[in-house]
N, C-alpha and C positions, 0 to 999 in steps of 0.2 A: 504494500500500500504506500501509496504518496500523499504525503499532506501539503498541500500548496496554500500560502501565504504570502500576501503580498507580492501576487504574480509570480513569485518564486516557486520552484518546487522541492522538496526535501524530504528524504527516507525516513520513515519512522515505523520504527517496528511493533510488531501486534502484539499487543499482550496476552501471551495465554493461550495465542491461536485464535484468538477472535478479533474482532475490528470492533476498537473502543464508539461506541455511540456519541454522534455529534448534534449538536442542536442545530434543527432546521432555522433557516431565517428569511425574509421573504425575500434576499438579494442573492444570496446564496454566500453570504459570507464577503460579499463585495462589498468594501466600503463601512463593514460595521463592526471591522476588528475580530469576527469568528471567523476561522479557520473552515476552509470545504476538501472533498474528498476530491481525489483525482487517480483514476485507476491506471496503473505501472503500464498495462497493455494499451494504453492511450486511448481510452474510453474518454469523451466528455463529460464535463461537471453535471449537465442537465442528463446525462443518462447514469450517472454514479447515484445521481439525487434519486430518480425513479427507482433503483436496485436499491439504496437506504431504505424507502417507503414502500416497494413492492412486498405484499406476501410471500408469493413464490420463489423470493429472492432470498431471502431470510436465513443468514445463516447458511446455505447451499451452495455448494460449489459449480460449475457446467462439467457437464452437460443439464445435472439436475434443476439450474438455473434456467429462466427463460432467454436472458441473454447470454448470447456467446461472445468469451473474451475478444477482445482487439475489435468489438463490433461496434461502427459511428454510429453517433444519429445523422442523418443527412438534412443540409442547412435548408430551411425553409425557401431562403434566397442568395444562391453565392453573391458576394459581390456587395453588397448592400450596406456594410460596416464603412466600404470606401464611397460610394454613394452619400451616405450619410458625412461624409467626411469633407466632399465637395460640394454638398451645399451647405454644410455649416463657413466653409470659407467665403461660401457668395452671400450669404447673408451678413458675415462681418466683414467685406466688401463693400457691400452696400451701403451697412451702418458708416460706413467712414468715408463714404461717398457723401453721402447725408449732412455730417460734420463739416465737410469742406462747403456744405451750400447753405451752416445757416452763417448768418452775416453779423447779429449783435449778440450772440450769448457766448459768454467766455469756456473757456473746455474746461474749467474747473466747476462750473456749476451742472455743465453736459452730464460731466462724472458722477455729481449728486443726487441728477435725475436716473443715470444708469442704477446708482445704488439702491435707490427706493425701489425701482422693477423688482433688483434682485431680494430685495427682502421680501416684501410681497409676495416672490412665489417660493423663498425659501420657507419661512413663517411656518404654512401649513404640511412640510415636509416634519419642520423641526417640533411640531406637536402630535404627527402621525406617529414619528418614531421614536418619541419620548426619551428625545438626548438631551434636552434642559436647552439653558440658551446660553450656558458659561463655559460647558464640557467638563472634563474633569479637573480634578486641582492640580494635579501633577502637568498636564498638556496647557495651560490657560497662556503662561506666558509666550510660549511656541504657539498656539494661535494666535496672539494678539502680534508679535512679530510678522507670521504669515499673513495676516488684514493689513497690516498694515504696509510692508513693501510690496503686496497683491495690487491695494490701492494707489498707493504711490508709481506704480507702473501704469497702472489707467491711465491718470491723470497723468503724467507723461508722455504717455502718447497721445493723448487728444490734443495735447500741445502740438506735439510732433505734425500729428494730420493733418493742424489748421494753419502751419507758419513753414509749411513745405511740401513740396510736390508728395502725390499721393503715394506713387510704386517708391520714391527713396524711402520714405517711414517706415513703409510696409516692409521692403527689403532689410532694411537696419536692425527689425524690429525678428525678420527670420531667421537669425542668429543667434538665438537664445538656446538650441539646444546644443551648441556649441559652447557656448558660457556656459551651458550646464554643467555639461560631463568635467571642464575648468574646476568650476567651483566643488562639485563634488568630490573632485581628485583632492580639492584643498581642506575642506568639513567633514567629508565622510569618509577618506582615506579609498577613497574608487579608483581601482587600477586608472593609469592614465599614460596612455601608447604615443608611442612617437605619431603612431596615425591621427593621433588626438591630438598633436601639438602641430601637426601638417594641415587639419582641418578648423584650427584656429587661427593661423596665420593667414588660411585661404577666407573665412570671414573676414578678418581685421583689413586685407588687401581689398574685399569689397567694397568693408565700410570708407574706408578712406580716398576708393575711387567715385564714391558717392557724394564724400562731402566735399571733396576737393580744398584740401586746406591752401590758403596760398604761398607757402611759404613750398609745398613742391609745385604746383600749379600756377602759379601766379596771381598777381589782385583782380584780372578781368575775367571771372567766372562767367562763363554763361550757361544759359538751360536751367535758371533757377527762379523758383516764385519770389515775388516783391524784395528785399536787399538783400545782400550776402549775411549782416549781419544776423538778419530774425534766419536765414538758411543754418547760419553753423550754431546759433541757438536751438533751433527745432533738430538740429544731429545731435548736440549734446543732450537733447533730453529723449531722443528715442533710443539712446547708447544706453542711457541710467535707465531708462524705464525696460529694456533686455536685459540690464543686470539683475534690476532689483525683478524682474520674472521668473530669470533662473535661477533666481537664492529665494523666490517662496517653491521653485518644484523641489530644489533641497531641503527647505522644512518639511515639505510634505511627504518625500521619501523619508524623511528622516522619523517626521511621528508614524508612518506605516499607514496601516488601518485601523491605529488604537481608538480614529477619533472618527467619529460617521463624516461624509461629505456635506451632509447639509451642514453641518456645523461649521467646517472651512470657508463654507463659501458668506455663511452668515457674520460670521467674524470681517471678513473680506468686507461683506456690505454695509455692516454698521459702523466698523473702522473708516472705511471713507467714508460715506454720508457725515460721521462728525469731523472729521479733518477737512474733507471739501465747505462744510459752511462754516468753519473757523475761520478758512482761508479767505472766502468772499466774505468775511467781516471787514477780515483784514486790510483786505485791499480794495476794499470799497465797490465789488463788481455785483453784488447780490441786485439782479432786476428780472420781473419775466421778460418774457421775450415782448416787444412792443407787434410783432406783425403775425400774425395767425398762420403764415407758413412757416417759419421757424418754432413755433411750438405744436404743431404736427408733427416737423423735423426732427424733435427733440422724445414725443413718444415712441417714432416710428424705431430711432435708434434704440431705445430701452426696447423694445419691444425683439428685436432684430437680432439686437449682442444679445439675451437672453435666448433668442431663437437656435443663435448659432454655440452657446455654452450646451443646450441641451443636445444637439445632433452630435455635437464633437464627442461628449461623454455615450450618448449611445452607438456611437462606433467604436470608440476606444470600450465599449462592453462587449460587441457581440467579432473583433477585430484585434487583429495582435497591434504591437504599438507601432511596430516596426512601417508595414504598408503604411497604415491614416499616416503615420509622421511623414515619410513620403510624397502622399496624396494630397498633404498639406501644402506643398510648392503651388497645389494651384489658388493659396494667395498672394501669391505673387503676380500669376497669369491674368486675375480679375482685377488686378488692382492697376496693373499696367492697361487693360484694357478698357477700362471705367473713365480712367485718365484723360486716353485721347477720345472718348467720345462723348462723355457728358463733361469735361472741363479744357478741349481743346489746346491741352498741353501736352505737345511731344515730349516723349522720352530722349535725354541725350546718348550717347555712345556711349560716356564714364556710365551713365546709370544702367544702360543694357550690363556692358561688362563687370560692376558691381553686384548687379542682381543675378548673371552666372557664377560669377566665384560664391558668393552667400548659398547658393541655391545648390550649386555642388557641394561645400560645406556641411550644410544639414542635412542632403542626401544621405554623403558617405560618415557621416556622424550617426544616422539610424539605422542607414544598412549595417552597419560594423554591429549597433548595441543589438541591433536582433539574429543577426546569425550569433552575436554570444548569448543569449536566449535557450533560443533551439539546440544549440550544443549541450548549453548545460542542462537544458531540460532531457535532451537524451543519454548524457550521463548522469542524472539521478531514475531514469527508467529502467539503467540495467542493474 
């Protein structure tokens, strides 16, 4: 028997000759910190779960079983995890297409209307499943760290979207699982391959053909929204908001599945909503929107980026991580495309060639973590 944890899998041996009884849960142990079964002969979780609760399964070995070892369930609909993956990118596409067309609401209050959505539909999650609204005591400050550079990345990039072309942000912004696997080699002690320092250099060479600093380039940039100055502002802050993203996936690797998701992301949403309206105290920007299409604008995006957190999480369910992270370059392909036809700004050469070094980067940054996956999932199967 294999107990798998935390998308991990690991031997653990039977007591006694039996296989210790597991508590059912209604995710299957996704996400709420219990452990699920996963059968050595590479049986599926949902058909290990039917052999848990079948009768005729009870205790029996096959043939006396009604299933025979190594037998799949066949998927409903191949393909569909990536599906689900390309359009969670066109709807946060869209949303940030949105963003560049409203005209008077600052991206710091964008952020505070995105956070009310996400409470809103977190709320009734985090009273179905009766995780409190603080989590544990032990996890509280590691969540409130994860809300808050979660948050801090939002609002970073909304800056990013609205004081620079759309495909550079987007691009800058596809480098995060590259910063990832960085920071985690630094926090978590995560092997870290020379292929891991090749495919960081090959971002860092994007971002920099992106922003085009002058000092290799020279002071006559061209191919860039309103001055150079709000341009190497909006880099600097879609750099920090790919940092602080891939130091909340290492919180979140790091707390596992001690702590439910609805609670992550709740943390997330209350943490910015009170940091975002501190900030518009602050700096004196708190007003609605004075024209009624800009606050359509402003639903349609809450409405949108939650559209697109929900698809992405239901692929990354029923989809290894490896493809969606993949299948995820097609934000890039929407966002370059969105660009030249509803904001009539060409892409220059430095941003093509940018967006392939970033985009080969997080390729060969997820192909590498999922064939080391698959390996080690087939050496704890023998």
């Amino acid at each position: 028997m294999v107990l798998c944890q935390g998308g991990e899998a690991s031997t653990v041996p039977a007591a006694g000759g039996k296989e210790p009884e597991m508590p059912l849960s209604r995710e299957d142990g996704v996400g709420t910190g219990q452990p699920f079964l996963c059968l050595a002969a590479g049986m599926e979780a949902a058909g290990a779960e039917e052999r848990r609760v079948s009768a005729c399964c009870s205790g029996l070995s096959w043939p006396c079983c009604c299933k025979a070892p190594g037998a799949k369930k066949k998927a409903a609909c191949p393909g569909l995890g990536l599906f689900y993956t390309v359009l969670s990118a066109f709807l946060f596409s869209v949303a940030s297409l949105f963003l560049k067309k409203i005209e008077d609401v600052h991206s710091v209050e964008v952020s505070a209307f995105r956070c009310v959505f996400q409470m809103a539909f977190v709320l009734p999650g985090l009273i179905y499943y009766k995780t409190g609204f603080l989590g544990p005591k032990g996890k509280r400050i590691v969540l409130f760290f994860r809300g808050f550079l979660g948050s801090s990345a939002m609002i970073l990039l909304y800056y990013a979207f609205q004081v620079m072309p759309l495909a550079d942000a987007t691009v800058i912004t596809f480098s995060s699982p590259v910063f990832t696997s960085l920071l985690a080699w630094i926090f978590l002690k995560e092997k870290y391959s020379v292929w891991d320092l090749l495919f960081t250099l090959f971002a860092i060479t994007g971002v920099v053909l992106i922003a085009r600093p002058p000092f290799l380039f020279g002071s006559n940039v061209t191919g860039i929204e309103g001055s150079y100055t709000d341009h190497l502002k909006g880099t600097v802050a879609a750099i920090t908001s790919t940092i602080s993203g891939a130091s909340t996936f290492v919180i979140i690797r790091k707390v596992g599945k001690s702590v439910h998701y609805f609670l992550s992301i709740w943390y997330y949403a209350v943490i910015g909503l009170i940091g975002c309206i501190i900030a518009l105290f602050v700096m004196n920007e708190w007003r609605l929107p004075y024209c009624g299409k800009d606050r359509v604008l402003l639903i349609l995006i809450g409405l949108l980026g939650l559209g697109g957190q929900i698809f992405l999480t239901k692929a990354l369910q029923i989809e290894k991580a490896g493809p969606v992270a993949i299948m995820k370059t097609m934000d890039v392909v929407f966002a370059f495309i969105l660009q030249i036809i509803f904001l009539n700004h060409l892409p220059t050469w430095w941003t093509v060639g940018g967006a392939l070094c970033v985009v080969a980067s997080s390729c060969g940054t997820a192909i590498r973590k999922w064939r080391q996956s698959l390996k080690k999932a087939k050496e704890n199967e023998i």
